[in-house]
N, C-alpha and C positions, 0 to 999 in steps of 0.2 A: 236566946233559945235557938239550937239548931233546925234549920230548916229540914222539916221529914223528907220531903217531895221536891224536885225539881223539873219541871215538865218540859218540853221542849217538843221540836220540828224540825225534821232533817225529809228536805222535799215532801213526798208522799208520806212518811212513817210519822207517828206521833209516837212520842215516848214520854217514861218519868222514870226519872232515877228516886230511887225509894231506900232513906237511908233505914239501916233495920239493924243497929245498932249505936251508940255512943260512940265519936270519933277516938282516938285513942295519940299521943302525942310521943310517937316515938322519934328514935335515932335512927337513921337511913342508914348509920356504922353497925348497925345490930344487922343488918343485911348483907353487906358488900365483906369481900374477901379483904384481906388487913391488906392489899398494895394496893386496893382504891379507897381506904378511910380518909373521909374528911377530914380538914383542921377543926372547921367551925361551921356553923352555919347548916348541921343534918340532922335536926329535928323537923317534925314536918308533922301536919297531922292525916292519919292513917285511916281512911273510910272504910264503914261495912257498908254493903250496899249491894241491890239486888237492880235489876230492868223488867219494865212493863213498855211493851212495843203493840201499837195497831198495826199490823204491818198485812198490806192488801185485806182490808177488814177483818182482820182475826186479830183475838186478841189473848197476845204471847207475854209469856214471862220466864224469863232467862234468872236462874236461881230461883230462891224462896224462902231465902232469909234465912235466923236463928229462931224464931218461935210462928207459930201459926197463927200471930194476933196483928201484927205489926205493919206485915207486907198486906194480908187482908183491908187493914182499914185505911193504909194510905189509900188501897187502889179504888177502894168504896167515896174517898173523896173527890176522887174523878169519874164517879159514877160507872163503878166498871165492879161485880161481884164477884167472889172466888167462881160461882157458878159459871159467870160468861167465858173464865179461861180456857183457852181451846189447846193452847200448848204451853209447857212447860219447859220446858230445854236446859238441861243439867252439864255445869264447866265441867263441876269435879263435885265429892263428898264431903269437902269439911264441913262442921257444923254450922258454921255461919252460913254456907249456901243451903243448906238439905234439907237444918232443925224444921225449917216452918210447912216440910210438905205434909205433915201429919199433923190431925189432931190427937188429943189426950188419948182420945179410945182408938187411937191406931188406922185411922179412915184418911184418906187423905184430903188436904185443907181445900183442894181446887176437884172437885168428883166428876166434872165434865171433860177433865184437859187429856191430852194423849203426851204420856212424859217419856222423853228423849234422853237415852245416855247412849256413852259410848260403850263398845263391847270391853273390850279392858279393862276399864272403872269397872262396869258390870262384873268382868270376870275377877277381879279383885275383891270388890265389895262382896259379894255373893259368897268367898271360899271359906270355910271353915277356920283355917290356920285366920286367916287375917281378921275375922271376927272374936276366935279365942284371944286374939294377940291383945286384944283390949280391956281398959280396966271395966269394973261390974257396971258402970252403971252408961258409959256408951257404949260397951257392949249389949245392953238391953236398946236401946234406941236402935242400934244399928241393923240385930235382930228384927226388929219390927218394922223397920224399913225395906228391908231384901222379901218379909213377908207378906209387904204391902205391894213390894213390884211382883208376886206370883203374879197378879193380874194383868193385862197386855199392856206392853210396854214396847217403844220401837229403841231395839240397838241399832247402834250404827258402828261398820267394822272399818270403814275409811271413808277419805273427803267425798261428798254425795249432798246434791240438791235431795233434801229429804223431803219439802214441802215446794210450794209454787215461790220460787227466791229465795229458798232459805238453806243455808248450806249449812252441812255440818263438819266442821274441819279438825283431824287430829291435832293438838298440839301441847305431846305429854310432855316432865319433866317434873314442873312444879308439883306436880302428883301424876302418881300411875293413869295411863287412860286421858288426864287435861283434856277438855276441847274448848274450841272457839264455836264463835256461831258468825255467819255472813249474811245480811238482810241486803238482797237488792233493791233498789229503787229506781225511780226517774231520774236520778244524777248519781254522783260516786255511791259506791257502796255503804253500810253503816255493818263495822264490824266491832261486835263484842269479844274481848279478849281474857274475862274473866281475869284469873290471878295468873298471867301471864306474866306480868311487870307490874310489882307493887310503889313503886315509883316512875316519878320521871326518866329520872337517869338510869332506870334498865332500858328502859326504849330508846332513849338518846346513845347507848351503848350497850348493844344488845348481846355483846361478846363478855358483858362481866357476869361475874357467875355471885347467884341469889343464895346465899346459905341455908336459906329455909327453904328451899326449893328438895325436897324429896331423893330427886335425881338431876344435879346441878347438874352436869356434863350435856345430860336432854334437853336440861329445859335451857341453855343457851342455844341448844342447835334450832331447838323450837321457835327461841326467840327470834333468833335472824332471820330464818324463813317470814314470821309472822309480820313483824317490821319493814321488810323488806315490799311486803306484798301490801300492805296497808300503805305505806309510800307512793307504790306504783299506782295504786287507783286513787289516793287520795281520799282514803276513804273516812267515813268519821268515827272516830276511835273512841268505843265508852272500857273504861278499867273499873274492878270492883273494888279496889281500895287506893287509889291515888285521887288527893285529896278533894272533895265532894263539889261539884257532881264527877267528877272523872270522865269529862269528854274534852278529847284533842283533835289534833290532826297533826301527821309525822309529816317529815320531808327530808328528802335523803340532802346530807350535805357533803358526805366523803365515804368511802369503804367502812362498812361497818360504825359508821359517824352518821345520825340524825337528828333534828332538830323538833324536840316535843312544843305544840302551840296550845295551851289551854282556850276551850272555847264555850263562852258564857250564854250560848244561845238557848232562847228561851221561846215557851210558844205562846 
């Protein structure tokens, strides 16, 4: 049975990676441009996967999963209720990060939290043309999502400490809007990178370009920046689908050349 939960400790911060869907066993070649296809050896398995962080006593959750049942009751295992969530912080819109910020009746699943996007996402998500543009039935989700953000919501238009350590950093590409999020602490940083790099070897080579990626041209540019910066501070690196729990640390090892460490820390 797969583990839901994986909990961990990066100095001050507690976290759990909270898997919130079925791994899935793809091809790494389903990704990459045909002049960096594997011979053999690029199946891998592919995590859904959301974050719950204490970070300086509040307690935050980056994404929100595919359904409103899933990320609730992992986080009820560590004694922490959708009600205690103080923040929310949204990478991007796909279904697998967004589904579970509603309930059935359109309320959202966390009623205490202050939810964070960026303004681009925002200004996308919100337009008319890009919600027609979808079939009937996440068209209606989608609808009742942008209806559920009438309510106050903090946009953020560029990189900005939005809380006490807590940044929020553009970095579109893989979709309109992307962002990261930056937790400070008492030693390196802890940056969430969401779906920045769905594999190892985008981070290990941050110049190949992700086919699924939206706007591949961006989200390399994103990438190197992003990589580059996580290198510098050494900071600890959580992704939401390279394979479970998705925490590393980069180290640069030549121009555009780094080296991905899987790290099994646990708390």
């Amino acid at each position: 049975m797969e583990e839901q939960i994986h909990r961990f400790r990066h100095h001050d911060i507690e976290g759990a990676v909270i898997r919130v869907m079925d791994d899935e066993i793809l091809s790494l070649n389903e990704f990459l441009a045909e002049e960096h296809h594997l011979d053999d050896g690029d199946e891998y398995e592919f995590a859904y996967t959301c974050c719950y962080l204490k970070h300086r006593g509040r307690h935050v959750l980056i994404d929100a999963g595919f359904d409103p049942d899933t990320t609730p009751g992992a986080l009820e295992s560590i004694d922490v209720s959708p009600e205690d969530v103080e923040l929310v912080l949204l990478t991007h819109a796909d279904r697998d990060h967004v589904a579970g910020l509603l309930m059935a009746d359109g309320s959202f699943t966390y009623p205490n939290a202050q939810h964070v996007i960026g303004k681009e996402l925002w200004d996308n998500l919100s337009d008319p043309a890009t919600l027609e543009a979808l079939d009937n039935e996440r068209g209606a989700f989608y609808r009742k999502l942008v209806k559920a953000f009438d309510e106050p919501m903090q946009v953020c238009k560029k990189e900005d400490e939005i809380f006490d350590g807590i940044r929020f950093i553009p970095s579109s590409g893989h979709r309109i809007g992307h962002a990261v999020y930056e937790f400070a602490s008492e030693g390196a940083p802890l940056l969430h990178t969401g779906d920045a790099f769905f594999h190892p070897d985008f981070a290990e080579h941050p110049d190949w370009t992700n086919i699924a990626d939206s706007i591949p041209d961006q989200a390399v540019e994103s990438r190197k920046v992003l990589v580059a910066r996580a290198a510098k501070s050494n900071a600890l690196v959580l992704s939401s689908h390279i394979p479970f729990p998705g925490i590393g640390r980069l180290k640069k090892i030549d121009d555009l050349l780094y080296h991905w460490t899987p790290i099994e820390i646990e708390l």
